[in-house]
Backbone bond lengths (Angstrom), bond angles and torsions (degrees), N, CA, C in turn:
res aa  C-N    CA-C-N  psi(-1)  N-CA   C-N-CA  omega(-1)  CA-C   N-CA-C  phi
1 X - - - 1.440 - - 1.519 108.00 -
2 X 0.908 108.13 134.39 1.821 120.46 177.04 1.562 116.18 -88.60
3 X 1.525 102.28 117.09 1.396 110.68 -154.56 1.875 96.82 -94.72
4 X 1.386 114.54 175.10 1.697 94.56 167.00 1.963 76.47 -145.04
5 X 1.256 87.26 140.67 1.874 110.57 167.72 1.105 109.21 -26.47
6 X 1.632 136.63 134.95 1.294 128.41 125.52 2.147 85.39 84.48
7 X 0.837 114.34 28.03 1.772 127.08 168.48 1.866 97.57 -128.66
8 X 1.644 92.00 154.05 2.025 104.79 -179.17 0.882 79.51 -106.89
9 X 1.236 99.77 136.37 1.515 145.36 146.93 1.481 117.73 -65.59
10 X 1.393 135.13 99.44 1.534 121.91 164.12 1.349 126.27 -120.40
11 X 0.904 134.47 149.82 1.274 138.46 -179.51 1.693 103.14 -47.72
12 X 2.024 94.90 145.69 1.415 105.46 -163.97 1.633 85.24 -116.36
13 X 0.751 140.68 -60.81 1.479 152.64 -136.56 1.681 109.39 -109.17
14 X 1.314 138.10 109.89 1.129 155.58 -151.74 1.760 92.98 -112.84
15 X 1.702 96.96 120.19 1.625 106.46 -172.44 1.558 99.69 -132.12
16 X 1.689 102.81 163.41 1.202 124.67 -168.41 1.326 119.73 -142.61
17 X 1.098 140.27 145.69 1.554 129.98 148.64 1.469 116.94 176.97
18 X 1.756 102.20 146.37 1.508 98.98 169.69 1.155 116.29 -149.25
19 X 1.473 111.88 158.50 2.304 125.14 -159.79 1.652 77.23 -102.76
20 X 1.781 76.61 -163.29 1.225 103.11 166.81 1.774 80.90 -172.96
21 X 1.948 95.82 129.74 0.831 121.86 166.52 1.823 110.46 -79.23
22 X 1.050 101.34 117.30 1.795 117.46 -179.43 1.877 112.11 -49.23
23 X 0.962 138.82 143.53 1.407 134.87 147.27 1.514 112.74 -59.38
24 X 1.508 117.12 134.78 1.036 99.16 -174.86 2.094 107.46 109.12
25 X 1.098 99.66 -65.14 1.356 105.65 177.80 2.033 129.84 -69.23
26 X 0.980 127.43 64.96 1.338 152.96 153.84 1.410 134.44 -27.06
27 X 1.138 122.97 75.16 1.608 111.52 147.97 1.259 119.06 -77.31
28 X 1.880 105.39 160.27 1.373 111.39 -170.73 2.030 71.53 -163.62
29 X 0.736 139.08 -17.66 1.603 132.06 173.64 1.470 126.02 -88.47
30 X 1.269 126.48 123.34 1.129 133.36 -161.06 1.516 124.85 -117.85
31 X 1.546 89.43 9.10 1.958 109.72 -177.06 1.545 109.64 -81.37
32 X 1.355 121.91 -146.33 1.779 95.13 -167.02 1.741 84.86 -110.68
33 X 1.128 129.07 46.85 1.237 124.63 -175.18 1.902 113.75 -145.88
34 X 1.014 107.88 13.95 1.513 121.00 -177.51 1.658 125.94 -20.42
35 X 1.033 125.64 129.75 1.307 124.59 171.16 1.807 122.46 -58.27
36 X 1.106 113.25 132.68 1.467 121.65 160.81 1.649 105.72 60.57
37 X 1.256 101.58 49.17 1.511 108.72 -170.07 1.624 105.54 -97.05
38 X 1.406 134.10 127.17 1.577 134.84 -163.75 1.875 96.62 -114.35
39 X 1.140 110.20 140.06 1.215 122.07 177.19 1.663 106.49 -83.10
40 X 1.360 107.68 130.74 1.238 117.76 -169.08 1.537 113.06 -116.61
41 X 1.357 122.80 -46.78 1.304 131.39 -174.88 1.186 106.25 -141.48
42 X 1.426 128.75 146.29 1.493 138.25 160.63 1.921 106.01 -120.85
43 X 1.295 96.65 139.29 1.477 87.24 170.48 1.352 127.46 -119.88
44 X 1.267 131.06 168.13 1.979 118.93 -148.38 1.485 100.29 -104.97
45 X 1.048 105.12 165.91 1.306 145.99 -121.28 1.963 85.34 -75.89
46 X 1.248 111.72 4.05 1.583 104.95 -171.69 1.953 80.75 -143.74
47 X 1.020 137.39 42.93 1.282 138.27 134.03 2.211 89.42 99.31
48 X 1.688 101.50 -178.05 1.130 108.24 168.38 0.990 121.31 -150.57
49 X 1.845 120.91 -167.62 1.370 126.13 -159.54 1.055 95.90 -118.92
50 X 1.828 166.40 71.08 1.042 134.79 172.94 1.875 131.82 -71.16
51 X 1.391 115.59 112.74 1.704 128.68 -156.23 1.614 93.70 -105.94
52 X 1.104 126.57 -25.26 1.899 101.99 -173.41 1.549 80.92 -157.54
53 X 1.516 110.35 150.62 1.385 140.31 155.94 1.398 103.77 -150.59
54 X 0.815 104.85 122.91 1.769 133.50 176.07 1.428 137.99 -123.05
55 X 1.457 147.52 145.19 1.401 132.73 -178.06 1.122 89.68 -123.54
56 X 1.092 116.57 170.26 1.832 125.93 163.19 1.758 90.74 -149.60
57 X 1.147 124.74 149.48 1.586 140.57 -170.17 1.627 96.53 -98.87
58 X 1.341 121.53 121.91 1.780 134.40 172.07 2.072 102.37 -75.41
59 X 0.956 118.08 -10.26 1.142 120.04 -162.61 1.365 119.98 -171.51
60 X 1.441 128.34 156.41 1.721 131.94 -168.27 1.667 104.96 -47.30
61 X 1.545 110.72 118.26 1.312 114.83 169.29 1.962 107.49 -81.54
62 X 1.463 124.93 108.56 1.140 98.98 -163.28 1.558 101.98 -92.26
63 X 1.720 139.79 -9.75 1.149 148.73 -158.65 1.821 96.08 -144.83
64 X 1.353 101.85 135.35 1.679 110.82 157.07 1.404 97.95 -12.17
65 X 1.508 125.28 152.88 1.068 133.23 158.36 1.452 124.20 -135.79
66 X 1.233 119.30 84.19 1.477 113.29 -178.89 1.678 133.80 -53.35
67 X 1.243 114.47 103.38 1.459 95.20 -171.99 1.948 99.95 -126.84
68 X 1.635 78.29 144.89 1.540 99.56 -144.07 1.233 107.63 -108.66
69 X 1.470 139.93 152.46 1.500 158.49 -169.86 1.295 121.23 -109.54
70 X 1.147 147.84 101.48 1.329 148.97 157.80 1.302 116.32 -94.78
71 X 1.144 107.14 166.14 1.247 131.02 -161.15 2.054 128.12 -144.74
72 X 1.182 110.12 104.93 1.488 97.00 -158.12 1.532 126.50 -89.24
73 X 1.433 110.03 13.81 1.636 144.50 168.89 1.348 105.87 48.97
74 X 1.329 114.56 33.51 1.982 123.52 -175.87 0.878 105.58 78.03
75 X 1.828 143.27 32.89 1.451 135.56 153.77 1.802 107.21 -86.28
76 X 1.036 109.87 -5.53 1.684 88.98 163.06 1.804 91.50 88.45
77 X 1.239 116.78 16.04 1.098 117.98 177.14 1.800 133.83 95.74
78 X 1.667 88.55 -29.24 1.709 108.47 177.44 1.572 104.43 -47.13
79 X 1.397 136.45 -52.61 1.666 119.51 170.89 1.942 93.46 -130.31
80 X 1.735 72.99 149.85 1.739 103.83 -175.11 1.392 113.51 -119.47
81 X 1.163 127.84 121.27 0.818 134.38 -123.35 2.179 85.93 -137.80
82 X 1.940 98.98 115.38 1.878 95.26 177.94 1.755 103.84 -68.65
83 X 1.380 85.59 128.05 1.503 89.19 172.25 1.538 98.14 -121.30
84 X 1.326 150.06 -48.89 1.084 127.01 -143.70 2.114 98.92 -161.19
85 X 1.399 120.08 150.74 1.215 106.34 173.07 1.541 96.70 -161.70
86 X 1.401 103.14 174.45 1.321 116.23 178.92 1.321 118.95 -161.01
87 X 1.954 102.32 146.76 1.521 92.62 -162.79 1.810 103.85 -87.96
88 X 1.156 107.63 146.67 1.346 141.51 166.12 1.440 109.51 -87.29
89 X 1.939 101.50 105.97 1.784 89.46 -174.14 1.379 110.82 -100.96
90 X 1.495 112.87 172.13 1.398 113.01 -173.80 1.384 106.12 -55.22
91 X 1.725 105.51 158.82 1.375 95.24 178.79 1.799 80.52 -169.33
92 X 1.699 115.22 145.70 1.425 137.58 166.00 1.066 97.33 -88.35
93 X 1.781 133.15 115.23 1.223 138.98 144.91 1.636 107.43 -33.08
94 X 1.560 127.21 137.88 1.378 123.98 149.06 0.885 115.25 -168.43
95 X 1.280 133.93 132.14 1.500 129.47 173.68 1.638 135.63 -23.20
96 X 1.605 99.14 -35.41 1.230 108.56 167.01 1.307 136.32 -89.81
97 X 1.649 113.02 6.57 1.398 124.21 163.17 1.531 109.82 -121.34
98 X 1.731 83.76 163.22 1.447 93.40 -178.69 1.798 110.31 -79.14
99 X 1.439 126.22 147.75 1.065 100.85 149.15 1.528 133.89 -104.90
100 X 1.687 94.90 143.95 1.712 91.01 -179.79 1.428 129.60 -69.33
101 X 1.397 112.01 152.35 1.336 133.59 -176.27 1.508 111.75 -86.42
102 X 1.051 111.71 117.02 1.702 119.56 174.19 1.450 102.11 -99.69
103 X 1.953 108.64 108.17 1.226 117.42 -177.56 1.563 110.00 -99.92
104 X 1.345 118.69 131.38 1.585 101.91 167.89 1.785 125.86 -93.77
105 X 1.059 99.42 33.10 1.251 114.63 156.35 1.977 117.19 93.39
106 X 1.407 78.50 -4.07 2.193 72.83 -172.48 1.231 107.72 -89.86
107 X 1.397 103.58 172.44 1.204 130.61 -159.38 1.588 133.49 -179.53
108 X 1.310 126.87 165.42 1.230 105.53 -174.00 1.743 106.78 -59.91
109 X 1.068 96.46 -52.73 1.802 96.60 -164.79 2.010 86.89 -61.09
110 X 0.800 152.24 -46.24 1.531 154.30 147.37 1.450 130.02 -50.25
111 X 1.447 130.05 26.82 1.678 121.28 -176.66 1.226 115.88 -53.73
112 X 0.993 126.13 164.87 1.670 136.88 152.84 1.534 101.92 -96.27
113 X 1.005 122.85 111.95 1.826 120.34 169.92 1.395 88.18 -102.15
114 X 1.915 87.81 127.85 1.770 131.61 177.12 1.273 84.04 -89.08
115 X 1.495 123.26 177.02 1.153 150.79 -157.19 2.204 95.55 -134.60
116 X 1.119 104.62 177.56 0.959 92.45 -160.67 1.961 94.81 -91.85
117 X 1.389 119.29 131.44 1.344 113.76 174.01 1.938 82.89 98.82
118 X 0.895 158.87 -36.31 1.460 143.95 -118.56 1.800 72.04 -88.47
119 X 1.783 98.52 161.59 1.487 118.62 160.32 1.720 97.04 -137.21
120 X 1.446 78.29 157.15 1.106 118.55 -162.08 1.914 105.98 -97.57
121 X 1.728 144.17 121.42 1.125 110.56 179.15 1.164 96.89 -147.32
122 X 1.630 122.31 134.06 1.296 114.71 179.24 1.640 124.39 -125.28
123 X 1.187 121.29 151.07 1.475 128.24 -176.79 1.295 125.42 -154.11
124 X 1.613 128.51 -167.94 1.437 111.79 -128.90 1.786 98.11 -142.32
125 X 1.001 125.68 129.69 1.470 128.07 144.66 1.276 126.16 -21.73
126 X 1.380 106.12 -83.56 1.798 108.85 -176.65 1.427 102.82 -126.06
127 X 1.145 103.03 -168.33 1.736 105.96 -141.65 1.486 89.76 -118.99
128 X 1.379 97.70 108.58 1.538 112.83 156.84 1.179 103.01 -151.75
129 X 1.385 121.42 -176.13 1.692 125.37 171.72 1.761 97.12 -97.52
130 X 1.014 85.14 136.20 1.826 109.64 164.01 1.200 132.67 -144.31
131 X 1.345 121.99 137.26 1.824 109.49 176.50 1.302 106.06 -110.24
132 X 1.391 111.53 134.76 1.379 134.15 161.60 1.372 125.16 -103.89
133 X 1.832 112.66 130.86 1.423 117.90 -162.87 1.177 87.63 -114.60
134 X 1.701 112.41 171.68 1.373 128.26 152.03 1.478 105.80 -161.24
135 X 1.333 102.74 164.77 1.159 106.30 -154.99 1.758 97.69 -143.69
136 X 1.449 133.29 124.49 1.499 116.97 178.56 1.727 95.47 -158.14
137 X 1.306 99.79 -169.24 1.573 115.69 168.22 1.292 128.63 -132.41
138 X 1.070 145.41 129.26 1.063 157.96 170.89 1.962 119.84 -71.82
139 X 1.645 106.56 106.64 1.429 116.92 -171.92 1.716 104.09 -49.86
């Protein structure tokens, strides 16, 4: 995209997406090579906005659950790099409760600006099922 001096730049392209981290599936490594790591977001080809990442738990969280953020700094994914996490508190699945949302905090007044191409990949402490959303824009 062809920029002109001293002009804002805003995001053109309105993005979405969400995993689900598996039960069963575990990180505990924090080097640029992490275990059981799911691709969550990629951003286009002129960088991005990241505004919400969120988990919500599919099932009884019985221990803290750390679920964690990487980041692949324009390698195309080859190393991932911990950038960011949040705790996931215990919680009894039941029909009659809500379950809570583990937010990591962004937002417009808060983005994460991706780089152009950067992905986004997130994974889990202990083993339950969880889905993780995000939500951003693409410059």
């Amino acid at each position: 995209m062809a920029v002109t001096a001293n002009s804002i730049i805003t995001p053109q392209t309105p993005r979405a997406a969400a995993v689900n981290l598996p039960s069963g599936a575990t990180n505990a490594t924090y080097t640029t090579s992490p275990a059981n790591t799911v691709l969550l977001a990629t951003a286009g080809a002129n960088g991005g906005r990241l505004t919400k990442l969120q988990a919500i738990p599919c099932a009884t969280v019985g221990t803290q659950n750390q679920v964690q953020m990487f980041r692949d700094g324009g390698t195309a994914g080859v190393s991932k790099y911990f950038a960011d996490s949040a705790a996931m508190a215990t919680y009894t699945m039941a029909q009659s409760t809500e379950a809570p949302i583990t937010d990591f905090g962004y937002s417009d007044d808060n983005p994460l600006i991706l780089q152009p191409n950067e992905r986004v990949y997130v994974a889990q402490g202990q083993s339950v099922s969880i889905n993780v959303v995000a939500e951003w824009a693409d410059y």
